[in-house]
N, C-alpha and C positions, 0 to 999 in steps of 0.2 A: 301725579296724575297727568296724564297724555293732551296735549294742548290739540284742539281740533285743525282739521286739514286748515290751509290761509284760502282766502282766496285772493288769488293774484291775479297783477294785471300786469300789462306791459307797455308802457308809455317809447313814446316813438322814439326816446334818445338811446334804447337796447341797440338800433341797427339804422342810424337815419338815412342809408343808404336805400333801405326797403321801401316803396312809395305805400302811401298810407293803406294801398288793397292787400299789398304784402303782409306789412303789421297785423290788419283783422285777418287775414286767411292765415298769417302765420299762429295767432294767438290760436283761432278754431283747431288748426292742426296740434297745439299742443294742449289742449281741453283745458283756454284759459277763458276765461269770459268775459272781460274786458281790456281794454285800451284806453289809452289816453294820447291824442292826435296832440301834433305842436304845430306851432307858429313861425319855427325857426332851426327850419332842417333842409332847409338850402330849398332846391327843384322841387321837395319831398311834404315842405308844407303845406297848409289847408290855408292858401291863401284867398278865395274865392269862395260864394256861393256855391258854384258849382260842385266844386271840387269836395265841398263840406257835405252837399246833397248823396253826392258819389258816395264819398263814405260811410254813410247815414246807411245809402241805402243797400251796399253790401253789408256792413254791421249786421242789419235788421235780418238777410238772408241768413247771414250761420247764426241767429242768435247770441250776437256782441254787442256787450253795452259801449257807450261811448262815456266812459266819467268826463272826460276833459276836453277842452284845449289848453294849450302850456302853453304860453300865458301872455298877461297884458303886464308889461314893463314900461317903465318903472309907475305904478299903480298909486302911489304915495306921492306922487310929484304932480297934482294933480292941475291941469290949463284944459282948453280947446281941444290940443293936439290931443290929448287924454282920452277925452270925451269921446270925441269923435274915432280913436282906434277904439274902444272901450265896447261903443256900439258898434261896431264891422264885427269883432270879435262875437259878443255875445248874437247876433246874426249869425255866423257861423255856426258856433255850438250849436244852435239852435237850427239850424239844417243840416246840423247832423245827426239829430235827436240825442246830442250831449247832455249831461245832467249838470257839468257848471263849468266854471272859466276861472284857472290858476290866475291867482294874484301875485305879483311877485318884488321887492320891495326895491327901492333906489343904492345900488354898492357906487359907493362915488369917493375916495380918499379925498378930492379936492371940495366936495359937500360936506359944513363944518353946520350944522345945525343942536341948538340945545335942544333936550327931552322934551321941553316944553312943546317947542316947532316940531317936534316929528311927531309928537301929539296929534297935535293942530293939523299938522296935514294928513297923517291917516284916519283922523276922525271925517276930515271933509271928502276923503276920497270912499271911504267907505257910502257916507252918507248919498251924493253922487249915484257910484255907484248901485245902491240900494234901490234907485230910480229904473236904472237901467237896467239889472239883471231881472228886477221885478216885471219888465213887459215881457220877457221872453217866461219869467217861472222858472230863474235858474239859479245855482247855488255859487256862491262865490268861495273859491279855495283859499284862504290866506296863507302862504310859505313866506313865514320867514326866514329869513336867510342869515347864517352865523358867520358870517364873514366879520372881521373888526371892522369895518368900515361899513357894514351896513347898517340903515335908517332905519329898518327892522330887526332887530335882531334875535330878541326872544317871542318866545309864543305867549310868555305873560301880558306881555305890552297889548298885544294883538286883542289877547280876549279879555280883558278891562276895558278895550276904546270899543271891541262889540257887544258887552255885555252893558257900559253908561249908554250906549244910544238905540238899547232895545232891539238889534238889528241877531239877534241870535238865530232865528231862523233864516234869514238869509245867509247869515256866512260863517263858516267851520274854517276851522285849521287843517293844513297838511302837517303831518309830522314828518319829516327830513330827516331820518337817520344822521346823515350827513352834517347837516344843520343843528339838530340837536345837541348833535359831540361838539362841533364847532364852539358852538355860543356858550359849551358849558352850562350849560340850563338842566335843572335838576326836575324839576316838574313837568308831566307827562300831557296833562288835560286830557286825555281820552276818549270823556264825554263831550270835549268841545271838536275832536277831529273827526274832520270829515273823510282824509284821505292821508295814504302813508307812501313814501318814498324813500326805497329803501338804496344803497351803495354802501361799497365796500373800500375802507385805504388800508390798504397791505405795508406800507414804507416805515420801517422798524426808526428811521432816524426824523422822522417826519412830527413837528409839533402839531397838535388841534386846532392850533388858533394858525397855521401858515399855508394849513389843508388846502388845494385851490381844485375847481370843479375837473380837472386833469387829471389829479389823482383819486377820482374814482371809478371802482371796479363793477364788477358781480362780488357780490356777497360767497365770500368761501373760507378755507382754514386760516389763512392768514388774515382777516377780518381784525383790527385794532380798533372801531366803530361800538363791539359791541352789539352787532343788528339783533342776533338774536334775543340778550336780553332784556333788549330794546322791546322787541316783539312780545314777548312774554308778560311784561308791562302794561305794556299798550292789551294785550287780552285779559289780561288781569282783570285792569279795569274796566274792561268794559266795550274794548273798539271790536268792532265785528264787521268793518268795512273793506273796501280792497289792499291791496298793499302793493305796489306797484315799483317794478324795476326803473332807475333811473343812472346809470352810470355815464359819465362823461367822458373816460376814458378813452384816445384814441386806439388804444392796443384792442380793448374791447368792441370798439365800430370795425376794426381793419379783423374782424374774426372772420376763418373761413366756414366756418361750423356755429354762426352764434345759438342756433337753435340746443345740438348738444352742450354747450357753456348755460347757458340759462336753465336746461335740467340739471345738472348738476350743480348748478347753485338752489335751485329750490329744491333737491332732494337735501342737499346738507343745510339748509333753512327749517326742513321742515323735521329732519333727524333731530338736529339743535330743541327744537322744541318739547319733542317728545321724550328728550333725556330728563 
């Protein structure tokens, strides 16, 4: 049976080169309907008010949603300093008529903490945050990241510490194609994501666990990821959300054409599907 059209979105790391009016008039030019703005795409961020307004309110003219800002790091490490980027950010989102704020977790090889501590700390940062995304009415993304050295690593940990402290409707999971292969993580949660990010690593000699956010692509033939039946999963059960381009690849930023690269990775995404 034929999996229905995705609906995709395109998070600002497709082309950080494009300044955020680019991104929403590019997405409108390719009848995508939303975006996801970052925090750290050089000159090209939503570093301000203003700039968050700005986009908000071109979004609103083509009819562009705004899912994101990408993100508040390291979210899990939670002090002052926290706090205080934690609210500029969710202000942000929230003059841009964003719907919530990427969480993203602490990758440190020289941070040696046990399960217990990183318990401990993303229970208090969620909790925190719960404070804070709640004056704006906005959803918190959690991405965990499958890096071995990350403090978050699986999506299991993530929705255990949001499901003991009752905090389910504020905060969903992203699922990271990328992250997912990474961590080796076999369980999907579906019903607990909120948002998907998808990339592609093509390098035939290249282990899951040495993966680093460089070698990733657009989603195409040479895909060792797995996205599509990652996708297929994830609709299986249940995800009917956006799903959104994230490649880090500099080969893919230096595109002269990234608009035709990005169709042809969502036609062969969405052939994938229909097989």
């Amino acid at each position: 049976m034929a999996q229905p059209a995705l609906k995709f979105s395109l998070n600002h790391m497709v082309c950080p080169r494009w300044s955020a009016r680019q991104l929403i008039d590019t997405a409108a030019e390719m009848g995508i309907e939303a975006v996801e703005l970052r925090n750290d795409v050089g000159e090209n961020s939503i570093h301000d008010l203003d700039q968050a307004r700005a986009a908000g309110r071109r979004a609103r003219e083509l009819g562009i949603e705004v899912l994101s800002i990408n993100a508040l790091y390291p979210f899990n490490a939670w002090n002052e300093e926290r706090a205080a980027q934690a609210e500029s950010l969710a202000q942000r989102v929230d003059a841009a008529g964003g719907r919530g704020l990427v969480l993203c977790p602490l990758v440190d090889a020289e941070h040696a903490a046990a399960v217990s501590e990183q318990r401990a700390g993303l229970e208090r940062a969620l909790t925190a945050l719960d404070t804070i995304l709640g004056r704006y009415d906005l959803q918190g993304f959690v991405e965990p990241l499958g890096f071995p050295i990350s403090s978050l690593r699986t999506k299991a940990m993530a929705v255990e510490a949001i499901h003991d402290l009752g905090l389910n409707s504020r905060f969903s999971l992203v699922h990271d194609t990328f992250h997912h292969q990474g961590a080796g993580e076999r369980d999907f949660f579906a019903e607990q994501t909120g948002l998907v990010h998808i990339s592609g690593v093509e390098d035939p000699e290249l282990g899951f666990e040495d993966m680093l956010d460089a070698h990733r692509y657009l989603v195409g033939e040479r895909d060792r990821l797995d996205n599509v039946g990652q996708l297929k999963r994830l609709l299986a059960n249940g995800y009917d959300g956006h799903v959104s381009f994230e490649p880090f690849a500099e080969e893919v930023h230096a595109l002269a054409d990234p608009v035709a690269a990005l169709r042809r990775s969502m036609e062969f995404i969405q052939a994938g599907l229909e097989r």
